[in-house]
Structures are given as C-alpha cells and as structure tokens.
C-alpha positions as CSV (number, residue, x, y, z in Angstrom):
1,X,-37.7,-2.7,25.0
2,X,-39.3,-1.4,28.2
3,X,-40.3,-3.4,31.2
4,X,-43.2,-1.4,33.4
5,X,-44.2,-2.2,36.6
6,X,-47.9,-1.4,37.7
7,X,-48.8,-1.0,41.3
8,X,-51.2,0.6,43.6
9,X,-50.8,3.6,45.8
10,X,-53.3,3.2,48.1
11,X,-54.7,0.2,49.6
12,X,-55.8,-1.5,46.1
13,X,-59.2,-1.0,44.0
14,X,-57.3,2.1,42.2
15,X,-58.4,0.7,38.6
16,X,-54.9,-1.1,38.2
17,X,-57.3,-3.5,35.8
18,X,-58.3,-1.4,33.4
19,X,-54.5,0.1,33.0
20,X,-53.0,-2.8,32.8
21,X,-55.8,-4.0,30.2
22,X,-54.9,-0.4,28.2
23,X,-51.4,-0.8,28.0
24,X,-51.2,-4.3,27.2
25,X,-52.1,-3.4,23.6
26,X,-47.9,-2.6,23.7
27,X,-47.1,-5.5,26.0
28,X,-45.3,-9.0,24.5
29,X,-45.9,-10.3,27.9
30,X,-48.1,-9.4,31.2
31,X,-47.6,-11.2,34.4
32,X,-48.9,-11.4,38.2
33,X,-46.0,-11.7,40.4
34,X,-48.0,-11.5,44.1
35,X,-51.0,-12.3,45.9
36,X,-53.7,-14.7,45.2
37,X,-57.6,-14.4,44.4
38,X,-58.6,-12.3,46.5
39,X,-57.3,-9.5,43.8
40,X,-60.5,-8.3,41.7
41,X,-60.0,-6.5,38.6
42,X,-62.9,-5.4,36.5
43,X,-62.8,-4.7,33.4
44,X,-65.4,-3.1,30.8
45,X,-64.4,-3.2,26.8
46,X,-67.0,-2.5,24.2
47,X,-69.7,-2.2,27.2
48,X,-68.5,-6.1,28.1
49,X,-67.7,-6.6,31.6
50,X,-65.1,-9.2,32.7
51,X,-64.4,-10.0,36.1
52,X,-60.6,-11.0,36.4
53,X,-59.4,-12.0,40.2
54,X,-56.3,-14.7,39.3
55,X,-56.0,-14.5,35.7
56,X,-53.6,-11.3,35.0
57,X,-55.5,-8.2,33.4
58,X,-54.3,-8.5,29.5
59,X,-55.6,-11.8,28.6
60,X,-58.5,-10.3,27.5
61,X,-56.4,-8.7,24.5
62,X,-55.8,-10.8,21.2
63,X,-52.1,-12.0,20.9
64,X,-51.3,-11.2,24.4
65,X,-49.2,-13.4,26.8
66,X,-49.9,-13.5,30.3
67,X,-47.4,-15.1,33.1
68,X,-48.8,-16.3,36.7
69,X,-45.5,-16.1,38.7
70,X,-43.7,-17.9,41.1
71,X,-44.8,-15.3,43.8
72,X,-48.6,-15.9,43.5
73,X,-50.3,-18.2,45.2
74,X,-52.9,-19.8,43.2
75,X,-56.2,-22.2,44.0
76,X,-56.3,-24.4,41.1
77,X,-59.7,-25.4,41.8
78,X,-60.7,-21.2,41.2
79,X,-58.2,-21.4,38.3
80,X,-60.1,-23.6,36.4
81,X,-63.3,-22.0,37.2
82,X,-62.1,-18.7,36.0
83,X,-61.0,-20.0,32.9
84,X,-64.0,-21.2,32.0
85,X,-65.9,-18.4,32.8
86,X,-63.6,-16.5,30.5
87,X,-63.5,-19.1,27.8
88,X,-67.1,-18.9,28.0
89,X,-67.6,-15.0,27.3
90,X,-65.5,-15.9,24.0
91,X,-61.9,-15.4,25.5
92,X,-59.7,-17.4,23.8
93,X,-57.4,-19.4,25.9
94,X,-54.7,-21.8,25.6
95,X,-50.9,-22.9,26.3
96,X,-49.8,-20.6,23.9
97,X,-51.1,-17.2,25.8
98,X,-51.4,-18.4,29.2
99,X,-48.2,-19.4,31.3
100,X,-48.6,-20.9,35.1
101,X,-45.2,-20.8,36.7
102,X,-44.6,-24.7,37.7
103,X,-43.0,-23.1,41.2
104,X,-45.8,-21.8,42.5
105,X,-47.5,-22.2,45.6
106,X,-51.2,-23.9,46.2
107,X,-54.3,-22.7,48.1
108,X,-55.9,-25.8,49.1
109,X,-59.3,-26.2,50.6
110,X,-58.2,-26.5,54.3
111,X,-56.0,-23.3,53.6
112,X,-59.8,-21.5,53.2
113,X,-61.2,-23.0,56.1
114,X,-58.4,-22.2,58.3
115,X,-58.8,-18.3,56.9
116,X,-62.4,-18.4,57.5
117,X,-62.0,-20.0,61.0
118,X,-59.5,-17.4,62.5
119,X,-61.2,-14.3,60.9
120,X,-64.8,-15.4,62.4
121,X,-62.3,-15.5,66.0
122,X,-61.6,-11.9,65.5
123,X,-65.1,-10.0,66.0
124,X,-64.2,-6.5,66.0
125,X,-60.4,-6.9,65.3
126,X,-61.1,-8.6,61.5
127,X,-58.4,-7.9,59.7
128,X,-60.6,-7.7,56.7
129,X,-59.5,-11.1,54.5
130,X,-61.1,-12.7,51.9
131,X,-61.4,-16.0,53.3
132,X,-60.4,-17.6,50.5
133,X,-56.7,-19.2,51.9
134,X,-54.3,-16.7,50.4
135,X,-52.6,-15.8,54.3
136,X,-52.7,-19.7,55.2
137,X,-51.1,-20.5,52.0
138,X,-48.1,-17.8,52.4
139,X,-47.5,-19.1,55.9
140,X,-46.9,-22.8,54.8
141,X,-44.5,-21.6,51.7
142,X,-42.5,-19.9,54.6
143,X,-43.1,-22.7,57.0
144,X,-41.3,-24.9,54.0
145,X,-44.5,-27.4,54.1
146,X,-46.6,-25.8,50.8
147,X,-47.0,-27.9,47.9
148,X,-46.5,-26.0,44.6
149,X,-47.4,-26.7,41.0
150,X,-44.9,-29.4,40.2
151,X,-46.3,-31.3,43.0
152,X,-49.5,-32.2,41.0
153,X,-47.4,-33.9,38.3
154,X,-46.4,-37.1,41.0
155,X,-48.8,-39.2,41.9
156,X,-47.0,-40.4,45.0
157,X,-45.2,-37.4,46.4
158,X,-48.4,-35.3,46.3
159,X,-50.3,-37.6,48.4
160,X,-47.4,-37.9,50.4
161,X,-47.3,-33.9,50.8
162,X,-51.0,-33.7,51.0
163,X,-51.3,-35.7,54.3
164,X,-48.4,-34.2,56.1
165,X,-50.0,-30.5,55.1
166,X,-53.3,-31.7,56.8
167,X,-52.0,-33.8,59.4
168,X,-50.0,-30.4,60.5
169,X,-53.3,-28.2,60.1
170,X,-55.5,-31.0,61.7
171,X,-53.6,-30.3,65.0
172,X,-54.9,-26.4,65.2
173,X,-58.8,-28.1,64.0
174,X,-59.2,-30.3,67.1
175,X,-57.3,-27.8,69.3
176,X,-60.3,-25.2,68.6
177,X,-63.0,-28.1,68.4
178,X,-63.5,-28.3,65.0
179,X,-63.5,-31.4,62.9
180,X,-60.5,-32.8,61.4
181,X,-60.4,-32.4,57.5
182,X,-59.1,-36.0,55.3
183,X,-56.9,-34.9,52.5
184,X,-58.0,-38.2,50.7
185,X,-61.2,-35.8,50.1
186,X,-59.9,-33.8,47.2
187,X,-57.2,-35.8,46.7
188,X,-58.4,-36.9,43.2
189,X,-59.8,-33.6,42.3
190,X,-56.7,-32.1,43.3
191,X,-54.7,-34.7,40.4
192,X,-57.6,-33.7,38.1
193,X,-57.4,-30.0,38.1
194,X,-53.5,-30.6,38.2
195,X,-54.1,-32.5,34.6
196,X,-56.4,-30.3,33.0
197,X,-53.3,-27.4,34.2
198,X,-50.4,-29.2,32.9
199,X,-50.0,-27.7,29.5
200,X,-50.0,-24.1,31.1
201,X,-47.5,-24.7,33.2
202,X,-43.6,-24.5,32.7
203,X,-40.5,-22.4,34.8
204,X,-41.6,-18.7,34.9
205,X,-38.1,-17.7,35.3
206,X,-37.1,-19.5,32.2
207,X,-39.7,-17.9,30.0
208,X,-39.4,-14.5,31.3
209,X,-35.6,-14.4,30.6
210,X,-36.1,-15.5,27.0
211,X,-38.5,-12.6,27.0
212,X,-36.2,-10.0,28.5
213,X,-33.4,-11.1,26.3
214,X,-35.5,-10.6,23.3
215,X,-36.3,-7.0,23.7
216,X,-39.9,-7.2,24.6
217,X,-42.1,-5.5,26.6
218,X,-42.9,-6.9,29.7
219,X,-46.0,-5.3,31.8
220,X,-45.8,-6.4,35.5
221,X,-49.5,-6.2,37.1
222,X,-49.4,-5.8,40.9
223,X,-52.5,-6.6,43.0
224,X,-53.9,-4.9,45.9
225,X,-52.3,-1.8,46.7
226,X,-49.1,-0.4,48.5
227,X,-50.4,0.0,52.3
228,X,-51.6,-3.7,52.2
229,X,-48.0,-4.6,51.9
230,X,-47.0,-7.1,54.6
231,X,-43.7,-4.7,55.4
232,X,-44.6,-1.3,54.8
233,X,-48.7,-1.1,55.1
234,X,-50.4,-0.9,58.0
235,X,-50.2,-4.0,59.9
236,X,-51.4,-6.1,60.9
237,X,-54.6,-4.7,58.4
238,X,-52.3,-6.5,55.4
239,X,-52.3,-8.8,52.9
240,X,-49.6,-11.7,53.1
241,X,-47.8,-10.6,50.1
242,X,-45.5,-8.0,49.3
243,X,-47.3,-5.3,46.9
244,X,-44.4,-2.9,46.6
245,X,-42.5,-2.4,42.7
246,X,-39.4,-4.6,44.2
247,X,-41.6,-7.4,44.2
248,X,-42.0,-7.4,40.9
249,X,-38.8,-9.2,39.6
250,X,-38.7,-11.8,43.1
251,X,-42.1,-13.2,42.1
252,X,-41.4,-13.9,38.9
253,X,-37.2,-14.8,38.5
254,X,-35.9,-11.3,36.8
255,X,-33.1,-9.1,38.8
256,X,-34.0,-6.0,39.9
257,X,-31.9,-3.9,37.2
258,X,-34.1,-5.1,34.7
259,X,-37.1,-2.8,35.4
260,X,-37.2,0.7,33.6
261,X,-40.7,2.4,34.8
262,X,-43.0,2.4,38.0
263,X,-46.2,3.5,37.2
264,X,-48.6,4.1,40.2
265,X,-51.9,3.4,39.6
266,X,-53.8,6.4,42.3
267,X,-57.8,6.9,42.5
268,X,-58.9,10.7,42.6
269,X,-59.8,9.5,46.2
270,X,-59.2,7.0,48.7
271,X,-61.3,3.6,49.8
272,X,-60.2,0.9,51.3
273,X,-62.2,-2.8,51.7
274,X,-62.4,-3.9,55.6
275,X,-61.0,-2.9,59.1
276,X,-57.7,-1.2,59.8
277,X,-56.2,2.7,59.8
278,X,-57.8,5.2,57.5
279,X,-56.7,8.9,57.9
280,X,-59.2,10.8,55.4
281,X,-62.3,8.1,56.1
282,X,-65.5,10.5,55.7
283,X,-68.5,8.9,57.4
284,X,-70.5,11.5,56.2
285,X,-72.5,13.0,53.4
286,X,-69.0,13.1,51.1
287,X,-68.2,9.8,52.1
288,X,-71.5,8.3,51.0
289,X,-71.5,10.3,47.7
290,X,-68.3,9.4,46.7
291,X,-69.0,5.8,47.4
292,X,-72.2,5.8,45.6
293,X,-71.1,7.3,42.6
294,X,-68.1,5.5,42.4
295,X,-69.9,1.7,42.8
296,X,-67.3,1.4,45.5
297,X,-67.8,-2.7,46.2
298,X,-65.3,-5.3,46.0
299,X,-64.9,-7.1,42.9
300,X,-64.4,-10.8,44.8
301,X,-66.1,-10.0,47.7
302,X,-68.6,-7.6,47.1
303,X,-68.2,-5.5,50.5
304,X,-69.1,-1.8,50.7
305,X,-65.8,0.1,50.7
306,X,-65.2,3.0,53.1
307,X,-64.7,6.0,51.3
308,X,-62.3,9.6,52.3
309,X,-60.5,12.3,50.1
310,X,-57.8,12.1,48.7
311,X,-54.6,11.3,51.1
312,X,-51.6,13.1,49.5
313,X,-49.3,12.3,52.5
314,X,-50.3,8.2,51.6
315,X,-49.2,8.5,47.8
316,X,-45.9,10.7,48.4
317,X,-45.0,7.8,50.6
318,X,-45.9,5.0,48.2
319,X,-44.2,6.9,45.4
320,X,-40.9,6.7,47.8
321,X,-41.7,2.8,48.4
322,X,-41.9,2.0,45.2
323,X,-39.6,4.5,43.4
324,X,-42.4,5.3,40.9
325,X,-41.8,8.0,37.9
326,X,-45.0,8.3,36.8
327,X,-49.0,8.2,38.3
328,X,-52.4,6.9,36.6
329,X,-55.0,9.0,37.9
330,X,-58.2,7.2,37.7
331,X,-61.8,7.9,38.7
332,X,-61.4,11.2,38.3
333,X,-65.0,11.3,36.7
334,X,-66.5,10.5,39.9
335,X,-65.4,13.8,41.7
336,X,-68.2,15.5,39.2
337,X,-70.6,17.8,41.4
338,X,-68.8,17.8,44.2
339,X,-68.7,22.1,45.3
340,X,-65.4,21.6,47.4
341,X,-63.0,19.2,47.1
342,X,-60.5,18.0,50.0
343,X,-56.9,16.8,49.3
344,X,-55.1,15.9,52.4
345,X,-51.6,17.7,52.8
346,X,-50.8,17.0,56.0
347,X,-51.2,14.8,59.5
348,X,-51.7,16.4,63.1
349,X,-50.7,13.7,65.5
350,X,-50.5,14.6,69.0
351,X,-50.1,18.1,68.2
352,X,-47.2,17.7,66.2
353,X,-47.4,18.1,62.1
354,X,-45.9,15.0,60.5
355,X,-45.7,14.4,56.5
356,X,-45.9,10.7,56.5
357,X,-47.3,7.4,57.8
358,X,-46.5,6.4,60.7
359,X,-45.5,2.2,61.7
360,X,-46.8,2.2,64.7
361,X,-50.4,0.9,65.0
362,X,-51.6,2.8,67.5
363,X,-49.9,6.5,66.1
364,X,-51.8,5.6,62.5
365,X,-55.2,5.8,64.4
366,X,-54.6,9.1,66.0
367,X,-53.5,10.9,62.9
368,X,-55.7,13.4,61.7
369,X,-55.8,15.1,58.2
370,X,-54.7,18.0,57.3
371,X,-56.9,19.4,54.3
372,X,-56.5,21.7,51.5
373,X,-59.7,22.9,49.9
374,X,-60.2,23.1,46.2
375,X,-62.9,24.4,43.8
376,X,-64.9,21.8,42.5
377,X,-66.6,21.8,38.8
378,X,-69.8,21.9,36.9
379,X,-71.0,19.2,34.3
380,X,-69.3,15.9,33.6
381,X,-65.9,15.2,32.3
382,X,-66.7,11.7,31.7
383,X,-65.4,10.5,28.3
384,X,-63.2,13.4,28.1
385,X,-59.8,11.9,26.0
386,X,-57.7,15.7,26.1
387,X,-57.0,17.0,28.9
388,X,-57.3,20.3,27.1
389,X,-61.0,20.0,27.5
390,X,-60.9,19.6,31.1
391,X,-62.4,22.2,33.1
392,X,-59.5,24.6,35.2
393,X,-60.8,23.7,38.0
394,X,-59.9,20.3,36.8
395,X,-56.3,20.9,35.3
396,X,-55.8,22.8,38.6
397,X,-56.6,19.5,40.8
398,X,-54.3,17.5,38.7
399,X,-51.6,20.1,39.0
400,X,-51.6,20.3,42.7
401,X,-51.7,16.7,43.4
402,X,-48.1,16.1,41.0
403,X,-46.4,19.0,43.9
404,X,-48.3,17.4,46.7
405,X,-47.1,13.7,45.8
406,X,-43.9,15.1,43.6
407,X,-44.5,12.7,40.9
408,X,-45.9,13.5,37.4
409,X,-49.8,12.5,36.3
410,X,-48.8,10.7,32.6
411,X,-52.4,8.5,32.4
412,X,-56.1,10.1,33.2
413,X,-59.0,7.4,33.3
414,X,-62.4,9.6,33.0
415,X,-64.5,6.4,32.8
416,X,-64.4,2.3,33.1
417,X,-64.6,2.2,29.0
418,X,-60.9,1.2,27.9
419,X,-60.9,3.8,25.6
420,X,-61.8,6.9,28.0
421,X,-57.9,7.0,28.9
422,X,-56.1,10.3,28.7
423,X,-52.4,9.2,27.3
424,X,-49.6,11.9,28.5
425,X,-46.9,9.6,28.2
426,X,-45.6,6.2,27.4
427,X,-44.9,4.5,30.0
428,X,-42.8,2.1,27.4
429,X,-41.1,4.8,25.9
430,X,-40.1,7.5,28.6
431,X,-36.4,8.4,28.2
C-alpha cells in the first residue's frame, strides 16, 4: 500500500494530467483535494483527446475510483456538463467509480459574476483568473456563508442559504452599479442538478479511511501548480487554494502521516497563464518557439501562455515546499532543435546573488536569471520509452537538472500519448 501525492512545480500546465492518468493503472483510488474548474487537464489515449477540468484525471481508466474532496470547490451546474461530455465520448460513469465529497463547497452563478466583475476592475493589474467563481467561492467558505453539497438535499434550508448568500453579495452589485442578482433564478436548477448529483455523493473522509485501512493505493491529483499557492506563490498572482503536497490529506479528511511519496510533476521549461512575476519569461525568438511547439494554451481558457527556460531556482524551492522525493519531467520532446539550451541557476537581485524566490512582490520583479548554457540536440526524441536511447546531450540535461533541483528524475514524458512515458521508478513502490 502506497499513497502518492502529485503536484506541480511550477505555476501549473506541467502535464500533471497525463501522469496522474499513467499511474492510475496502479491506483484503487484517485482524488482532487483543491481548487475548482479552472484546473485543465488534457489528456490523449489511443489518439482520443479528453478534456478534464473538475473531474479527477483517472476516470478515464476502467475500474478506477475517483474522489472529489472536501477541499474543492465545485459548480454543480459544470459538473453535470462535464459528465456528460465524458459519458458521451463512451466513458463510463456511475456511483460506483465517481465519489463527490457531500462537504464540499459550491460555485454558484453570482460567485462567476462577482469574479468576472472585479477582474474587468483591474486593467493592467489582472491577476489572471478564470472567471469562473473559484476565488468568490473560497472567500464565502472562510467567511462561514458558503453552502456545500449537503445543502442541496433540504429543500428549505437551501433556499434559506441561497437568499442570505445573495442578499450578502447583492450589497457589493448595487455599491458598483450593477444589477442585483434574485437567487429565486436558479433556485430550481440548483435542486435539480443537486438531484441528478445525489447518488455520487457521500463523506469523503469516510470513504478514504476505509481505503487507507484497506491497503490500497491512493493517488492524490493536485491542480495548478506550486507558485499559485495562496501562501507560498507569488501573490497576489494566486489561485485561492492551497496547491502545496500538505494539502493533500486537509482536503480530503486523511492525517498527514499517511502520505508515503511526492512526486513533482516539472515541464522541461517554464509557462505560466496570465499576469504576475516570471524570472526566465523570453519574449523573444526562444520564447515564441517554445510556445509554438509546445501548443502552450490553456485547457479551460484557451489563453496563450508566456513561455521562459527552465527556472531551476523555482523547482529546488517547490521541491522544499512540498518535500518531494521524486520529479516527472515532461515535455521534454519539445526542447527538440533547439542549438543552446538555458537552465536558470541562479537570481541577481540588486546586485546580490540569491538561490531562491523571494515573498516580496516587488523583489520577485527585479530578479534576473542567472543562466547556464547547454548543448542542445539533433533529431526527435519523441516516442522515445528508454532513456538509453536518449541522445547525451539529452541524458546530460536530465542529469544536471537532478543537482540543480537535488531531487531525482524517476518519470520522462517524450509525448502527450500515455504510453510515451519513460518509467525509472515506482512511485508506489519506492522503499
């Protein structure tokens, strides 16, 4: 029995889909303990592309479980809509492999237009959100005025709930001139979807002990990535959520001495989706390529991402966040061509050489990167499944990015296929 935590290094799209999809095949159970949908995974298996962005990564695999925690907030109304999307591409689902924790919070229609509203305020200072009510929602759970799951199942207290959410929000609408929003509106859509839901949903915690206890493997599936963490990324450019490994047992009801393994999922460069601190951005001719070749556009949103090298100084620190024992390297394939390759070792800020991130808003702008050059290769390793056919040049890369972020590469991806993985280790079986 192992239970592996999956997470991202950077600030998310590192290909945490497709790894979580690959080692679900050993999983009894996968879950999504944070975050909402605004997390896109994509996923390609036998040349068939699903788009996941709620549901977690591994119920695309035949006699696979997959949890929705307590610690994601969910829009029941997308919910739906993505199962049938997925039931429609001839994904079977039911209550017997899908599991909504009955404790979790709601995104609710006013919770988007709230979002929407206040990032449209921002003009150059967008903190780069979906829109789609996932900060809105984690502010009412901590304002103790959410409604969760088990609210759908009384008639009378979720009305009751509903109008004191909107009469609290309607204050804010006519403050900035807006119209005021009637709960009555989706009232009885809201008790609809909450029917069609009901046989998913039970007490996370409950299940995932009777798991644990019975020696499975459990795969926990982070979204987004480490530096979008609402403690320890670079805020306010943040998601509402906590993305770091400790999350992991809160959002779903397990103690923290029940996780084995940390695997960091890290791409073979650095993106990130919208506005906020970016050390190794490359505006230029690199930049461009390596967003080109890589199809670097958000899965929910479909934004361009900004694109940089490789940020050695980022990882090392998420390893520490996270205490993660072992790194999947992904996108690897898309570094094909390129003469030179940079990996940042190092940041100059004010003429002083620091080896991490700085908190401090203003200090994360002004770093500058420190690069080491390397040796690029000829022809493709697409496909490649040994990493004894890997160019040098190749093995040499991988090599000095395990000293750089002192963590060990045990997972290669060298294409979106599922089955162009390079397997070093077990992540379920590491002693």
């Amino acid at each position: 029995m192992s239970n592996v935590v999956v997470i991202g290094t950077q600030w998310g799209d590192e290909g945490k889909g497709k790894i979580v999809d690959w080692l679900s095949e050993k999983a009894n159970l996968v879950v999504r303990f944070q975050g909402g949908h605004n997390a896109g995974h994509t996923l390609v298996v036998d040349e068939k592309i699903f788009k996941l962005s709620l549901l977690p990564s591994g119920i695309v695999r035949e006699n696979t479980i997959v949890l929705i925690g307590s610690g994601v907030v969910i829009d029941p109304f997308h919910l739906k809509k993505e199962i049938d999307e997925l039931k429609n591409q001839n994904i079977k689902i039911s209550s017997e492999n899908l599991i909504i924790s009955d404790s979790a919070f709601l995104i609710l229609p006013i919770h988007q237009v709230i979002d929407q509203l206040r990032e449209n305020e921002k003009n150059s200072e967008k903190i780069g959100t979906t829109g789609r009510g996932i900060g809105p929602s984690y502010e009412d759970k901590v304002g103790r005025r959410g409604l969760r799951v088990c609210d759908l199942y009384d008639k009378d207290e979720l009305s009751l709930k509903l109008s004191k959410l909107y009469a609290f929000h309607n204050i804010w609408l006519k403050a900035m001139g807006e119209q005021k929003l009637d709960p009555e509106n989706i009232f009885e859509n809201l008790w609809d979807i909450g029917q069609m839901l009901k046989s998913y949903v039970q007490p996370s915690w409950l299940l995932i002990n009777k798991f644990n206890q019975n020696m499975s493997n459990i795969l926990f599936e982070g979204a987004q990535g480490t530096f979008l963490d609402i403690d320890h990324g670079t805020y306010p450019f943040v998601t509402s959520s906590n993305t770091t490994a400790s999350q992991a047992g809160i959002g779903v009801g397990l103690g923290p001495t029940e996780i084995d393994y940390t695997l960091g999922i890290t791409k073979a460069y650095t993106t990130r989706v919208g506005s906020g601190p970016f050390p190794t951005e490359d505006k230029g001719e690199d930049g461009i390529a390596l967003g080109k070749k890589g199809h670097e556009f958000g899965t929910v949103t479909g934004r361009q991402r900004r694109c940089g090298w490789f940020d050695s100084v980022l990882v090392r620190q998420a390893v520490s966040l996270s205490s993660i024992k072992g790194i999947a390297l992904t996108k690897l394939d898309v570094l094909d061509g390129f003469k030179e390759i940079k990996i940042c070792t190092e940041y100059l800020l004010d003429d002083k050489i620091i080896k991490y991130l700085p908190s401090s808003e203003k200090q994360q702008t002004r770093v500058k990167p420190i690069y080491e050059t390397l040796k690029g290769w000829k022809g493709s390793i697409v496909g490649i499944r040994n990493i004894n056919d890997f160019p040098k040049e190749v093995k040499t890369l991988i090599r000095r990015i395990e000293e750089l972020i002192g963590c060990p590469v045990i997972l290669i991806s060298t294409s979106p296929e599922r089955s162009d993985t390079i397997y070093l280790k077990d992540p379920f079986n590491i002693d």
